[in-house]
C-alpha positions in Angstrom: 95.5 82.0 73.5 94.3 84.7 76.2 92.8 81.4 78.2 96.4 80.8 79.1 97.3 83.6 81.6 94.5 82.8 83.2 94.8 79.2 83.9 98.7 80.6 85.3 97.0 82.7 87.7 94.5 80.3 88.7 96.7 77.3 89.4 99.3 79.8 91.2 96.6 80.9 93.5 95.4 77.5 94.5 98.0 76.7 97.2 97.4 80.7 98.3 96.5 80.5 102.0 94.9 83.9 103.6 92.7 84.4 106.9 90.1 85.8 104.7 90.0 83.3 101.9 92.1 85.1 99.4 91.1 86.6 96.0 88.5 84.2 95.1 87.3 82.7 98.4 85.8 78.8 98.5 84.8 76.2 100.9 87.5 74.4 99.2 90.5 76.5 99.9 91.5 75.4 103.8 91.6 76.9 106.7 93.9 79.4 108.4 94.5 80.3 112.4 96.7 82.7 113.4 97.8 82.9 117.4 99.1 85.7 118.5 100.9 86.8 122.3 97.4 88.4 123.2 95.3 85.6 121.4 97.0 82.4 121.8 94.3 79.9 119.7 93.4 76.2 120.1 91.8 74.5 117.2 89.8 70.9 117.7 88.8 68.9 115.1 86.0 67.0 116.5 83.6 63.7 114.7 79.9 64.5 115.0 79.2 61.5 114.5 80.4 59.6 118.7 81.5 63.3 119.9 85.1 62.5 119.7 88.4 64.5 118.9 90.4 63.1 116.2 92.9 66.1 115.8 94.2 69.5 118.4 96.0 71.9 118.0 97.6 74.4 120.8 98.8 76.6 118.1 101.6 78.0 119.3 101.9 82.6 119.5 103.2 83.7 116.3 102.5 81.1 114.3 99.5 79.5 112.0 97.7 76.5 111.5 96.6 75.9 108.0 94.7 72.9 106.5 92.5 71.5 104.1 90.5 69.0 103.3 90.3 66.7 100.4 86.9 64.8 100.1 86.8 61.6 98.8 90.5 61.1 99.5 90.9 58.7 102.5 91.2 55.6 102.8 88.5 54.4 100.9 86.6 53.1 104.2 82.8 54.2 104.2 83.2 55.9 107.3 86.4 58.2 106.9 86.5 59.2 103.0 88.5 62.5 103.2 92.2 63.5 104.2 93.1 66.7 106.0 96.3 68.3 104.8 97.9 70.7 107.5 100.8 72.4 108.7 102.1 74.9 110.9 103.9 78.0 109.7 105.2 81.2 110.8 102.2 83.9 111.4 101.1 85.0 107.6 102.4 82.7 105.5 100.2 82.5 102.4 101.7 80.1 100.5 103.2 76.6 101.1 102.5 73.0 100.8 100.9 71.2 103.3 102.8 67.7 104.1 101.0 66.5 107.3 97.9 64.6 106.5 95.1 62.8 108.3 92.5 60.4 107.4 89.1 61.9 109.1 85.2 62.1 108.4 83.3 63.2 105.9 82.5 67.0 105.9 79.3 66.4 107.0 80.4 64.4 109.6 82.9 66.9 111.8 83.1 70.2 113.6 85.6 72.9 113.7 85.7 74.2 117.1 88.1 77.7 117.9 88.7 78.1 121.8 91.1 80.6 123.5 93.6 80.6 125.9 94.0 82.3 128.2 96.4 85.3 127.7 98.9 86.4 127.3 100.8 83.9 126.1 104.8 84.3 125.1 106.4 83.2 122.0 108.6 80.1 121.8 112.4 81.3 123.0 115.3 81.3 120.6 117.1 79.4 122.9 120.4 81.0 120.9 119.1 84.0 122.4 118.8 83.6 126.2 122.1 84.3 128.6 122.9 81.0 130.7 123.5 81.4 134.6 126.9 81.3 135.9 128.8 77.4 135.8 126.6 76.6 132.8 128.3 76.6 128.8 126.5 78.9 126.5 124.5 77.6 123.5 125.9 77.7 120.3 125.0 80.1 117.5 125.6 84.0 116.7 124.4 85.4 119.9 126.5 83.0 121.8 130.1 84.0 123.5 131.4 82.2 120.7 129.9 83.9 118.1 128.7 82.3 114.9 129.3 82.8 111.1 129.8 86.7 110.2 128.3 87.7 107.3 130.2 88.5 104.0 133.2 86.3 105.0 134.1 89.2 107.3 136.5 88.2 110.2 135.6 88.6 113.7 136.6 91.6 115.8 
């Protein structure tokens, strides 16, 4: 009967994605990058095995690149028997599913290599955001001219 709260916690924890590994930290939990303005990151996934890069990632300021890998999960082929389940998120997201996946080699087969860019490096622009020159329409959405939905039904002044 007390085993049960346990096994709750446990299996809500699983998909928990942190920098530092969360509360019970494994080899198995994945990965997390976080690029900021002043630390823009670029991950490479890289075969030991011929030297070559089978995935890379510019990650983008302000967001994260999370993955995991699943041994034994592939395609069944000698040579690539795990699948890497990634995404990218907004900066800090702990918890999510990962629905991008790759077939790639064995985990004693591949490198993680963490580069920088050089700095600093802006955001993506809300394009809703940006004023257009003169002769050019304005984009749509609540910071346009037109304006978009008001909150609460409320009409527009």
């Amino acid at each position: 009967m007390t085993l049960a709260p346990i096994v709750v916690a446990c299996s809500l924890l699983a998909s928990c994605y942190t920098t530092d590994g969360g509360a019970f930290p494994t080899t198995g939990r994945g990965f997390v990058f976080i690029s900021t303005p002043t630390r823009p990151v670029t991950v490479t996934l890289v075969d030991t095995r011929n030297q070559e890069t089978f995935f890379r990632m510019d990650i983008p300021a302000q967001k994260q690149l999370t993955f995991k890998f699943i041994e034994g999960s592939g395609s069944g082929a000698r040579g690539e028997p795990t699948k890497m389940y990634w995404e990218v998120w907004e900066a800090k997201t702990e918890f999510g599913s990962l629905k991008n996946e790759l077939i790639c080699p064995p985990a004693s087969c591949r490198r993680i290599d963490v580069t920088y860019r050089t700095a600093p490096e802006d955001p993506p622009v809300d394009p809703t955001l940006l004023i257009p020159p003169d002769g050019q329409p304005s984009p749509d959405g609540p910071n346009s001219v037109a304006g978009g939905p008001q909150p609460n039904g409320k009409p527009k002044d």
